[in-house]
C-alpha positions as CSV (number, residue, x, y, z in Angstrom):
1,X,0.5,17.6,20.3
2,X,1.0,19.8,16.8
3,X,0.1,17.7,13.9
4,X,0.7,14.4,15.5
5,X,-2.4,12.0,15.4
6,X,-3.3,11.3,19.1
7,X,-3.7,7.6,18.6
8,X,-0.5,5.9,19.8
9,X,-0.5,3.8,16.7
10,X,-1.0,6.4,13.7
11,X,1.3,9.4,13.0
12,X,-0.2,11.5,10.5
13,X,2.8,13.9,9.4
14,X,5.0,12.0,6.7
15,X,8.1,12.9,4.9
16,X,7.9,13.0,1.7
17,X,10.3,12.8,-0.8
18,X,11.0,15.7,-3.3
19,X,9.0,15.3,-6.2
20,X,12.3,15.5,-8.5
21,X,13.2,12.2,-6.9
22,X,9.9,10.4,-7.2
23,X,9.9,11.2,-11.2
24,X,13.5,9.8,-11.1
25,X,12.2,6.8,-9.9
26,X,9.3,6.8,-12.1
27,X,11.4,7.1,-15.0
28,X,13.5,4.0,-14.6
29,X,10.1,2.1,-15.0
30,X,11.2,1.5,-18.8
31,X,14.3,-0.2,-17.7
32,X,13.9,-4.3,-16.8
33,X,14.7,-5.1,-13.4
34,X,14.4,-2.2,-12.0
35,X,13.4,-3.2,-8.7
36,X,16.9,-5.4,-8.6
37,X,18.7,-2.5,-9.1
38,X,17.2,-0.4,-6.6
39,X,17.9,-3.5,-3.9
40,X,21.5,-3.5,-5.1
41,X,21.7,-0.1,-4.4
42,X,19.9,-0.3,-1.2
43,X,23.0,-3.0,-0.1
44,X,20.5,-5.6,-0.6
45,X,18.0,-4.9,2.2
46,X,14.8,-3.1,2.9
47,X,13.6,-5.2,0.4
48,X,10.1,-6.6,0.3
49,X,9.4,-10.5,0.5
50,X,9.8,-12.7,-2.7
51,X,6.3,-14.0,-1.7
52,X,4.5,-10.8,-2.5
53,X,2.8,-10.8,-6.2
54,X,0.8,-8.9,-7.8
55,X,-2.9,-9.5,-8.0
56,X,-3.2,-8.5,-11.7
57,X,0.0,-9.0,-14.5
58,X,2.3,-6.1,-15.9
59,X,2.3,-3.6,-12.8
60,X,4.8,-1.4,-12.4
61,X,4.7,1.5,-10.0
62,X,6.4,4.4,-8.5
63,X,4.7,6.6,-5.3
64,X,5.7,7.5,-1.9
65,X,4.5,4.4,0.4
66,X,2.4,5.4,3.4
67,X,2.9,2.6,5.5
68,X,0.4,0.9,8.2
69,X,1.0,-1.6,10.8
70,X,-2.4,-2.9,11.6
71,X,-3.6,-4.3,15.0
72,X,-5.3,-8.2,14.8
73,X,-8.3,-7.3,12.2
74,X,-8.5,-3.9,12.8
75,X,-9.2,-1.1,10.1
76,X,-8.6,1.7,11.8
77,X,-5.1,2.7,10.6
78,X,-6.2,1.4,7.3
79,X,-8.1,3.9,6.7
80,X,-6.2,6.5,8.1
81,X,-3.3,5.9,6.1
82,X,-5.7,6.7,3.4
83,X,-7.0,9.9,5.2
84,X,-3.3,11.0,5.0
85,X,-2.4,9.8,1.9
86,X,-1.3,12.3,-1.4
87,X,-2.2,12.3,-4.7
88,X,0.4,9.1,-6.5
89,X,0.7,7.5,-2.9
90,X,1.0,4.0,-2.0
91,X,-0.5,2.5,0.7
92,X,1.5,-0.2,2.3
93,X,-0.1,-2.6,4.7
94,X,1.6,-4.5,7.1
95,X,-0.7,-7.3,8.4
96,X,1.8,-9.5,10.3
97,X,0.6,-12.0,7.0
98,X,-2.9,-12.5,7.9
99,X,-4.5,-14.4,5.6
100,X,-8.1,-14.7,7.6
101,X,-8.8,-11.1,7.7
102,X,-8.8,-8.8,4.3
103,X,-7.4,-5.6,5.1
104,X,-8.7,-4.0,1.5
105,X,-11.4,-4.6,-0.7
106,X,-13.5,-2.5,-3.1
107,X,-14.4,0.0,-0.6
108,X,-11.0,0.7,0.4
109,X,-10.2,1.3,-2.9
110,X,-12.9,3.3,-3.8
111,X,-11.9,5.5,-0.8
112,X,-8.1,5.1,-1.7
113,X,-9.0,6.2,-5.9
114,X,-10.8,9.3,-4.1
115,X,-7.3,10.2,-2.7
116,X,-5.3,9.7,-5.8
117,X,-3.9,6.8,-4.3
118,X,-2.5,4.4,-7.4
119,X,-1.6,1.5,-5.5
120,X,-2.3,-0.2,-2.2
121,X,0.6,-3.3,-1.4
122,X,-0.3,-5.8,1.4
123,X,1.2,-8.2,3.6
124,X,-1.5,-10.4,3.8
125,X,-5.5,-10.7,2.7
126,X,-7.5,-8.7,0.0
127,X,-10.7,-8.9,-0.7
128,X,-12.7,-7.8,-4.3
129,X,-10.4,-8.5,-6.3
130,X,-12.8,-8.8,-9.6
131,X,-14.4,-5.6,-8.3
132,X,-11.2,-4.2,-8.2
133,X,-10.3,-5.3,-11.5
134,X,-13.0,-4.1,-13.2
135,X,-12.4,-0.4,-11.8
136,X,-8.7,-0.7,-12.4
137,X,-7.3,-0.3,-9.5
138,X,-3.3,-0.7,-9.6
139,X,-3.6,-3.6,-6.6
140,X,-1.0,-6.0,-4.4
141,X,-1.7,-8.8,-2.2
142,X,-0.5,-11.8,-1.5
143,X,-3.2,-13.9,-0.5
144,X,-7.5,-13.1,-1.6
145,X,-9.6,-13.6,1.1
146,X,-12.8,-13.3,1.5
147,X,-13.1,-12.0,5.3
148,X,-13.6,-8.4,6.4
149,X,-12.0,-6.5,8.9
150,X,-13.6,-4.9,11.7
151,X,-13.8,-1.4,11.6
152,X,-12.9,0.1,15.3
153,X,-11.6,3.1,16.1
């Protein structure tokens, strides 16, 4: 099945942007409302929920987003988004808003940092987030929780 994963769930092969146009991006950071702009441009959709905020104050942040759809409280494509992930990646989580289950914590971000991942955004629970602080992990969530996933396969 060439480079496709053969889970159903998880597709390994992602295109990426050039680099020219991620450092484009990157250097808007010292502009305000960047994010706003980027919406307008964008014809006002695609954008992410008001309700998401960041754990920690002051981050800004430009990478390519691998993005995850997890399954109940599984980790699975968790961590394989981080298996697949680039140096200056993102991992996005989408956990349908689950706030019983974490789907990060400080071992996910250990294993993320040993990527080069900078960021991880999620739709949902976290987990560590003083651990996290303390190794300064760039770090989105909108809810802490202090639940763990299972970790199936």
């Amino acid at each position: 099945m060439g480079t496709r994963d053969r889970s159903p769930m998880i597709n390994a092969t992602i295109e990426r942007p050039l680099p020219e146009i991620v450092q484009g991006f990157r250097d808007l950071l010292r502009h305000d409302s960047i994010t706003c702009a980027i919406s307008d441009c964008m014809g006002r959709s695609n954008a992410m929920t008001s309700e998401m905020r960041p754990l920690f104050e002051g981050i800004r942040l430009v990478g390519t987003a691998v993005t995850v759809k997890t399954l109940a409280s599984d980790l699975a494509a968790a961590f394989k988004a981080i298996d697949v992930c680039q140096s200056s990646d993102v991992v996005v989580i989408d956990s349908h808003g689950s706030i019983n289950t974490a789907f990060w914590g400080e071992n996910m971000t250990m294993s993320a940092l040993n990527r080069g991942v900078i960021a991880a955004v999620i739709d949902g629970a976290c987990r560590d987030a003083e651990e996290n602080r303390k190794i300064d992990e760039v770090f989105r969530s909108t809810f802490s929780y202090q639940n763990k996933a299972l970790e199936r396969g």
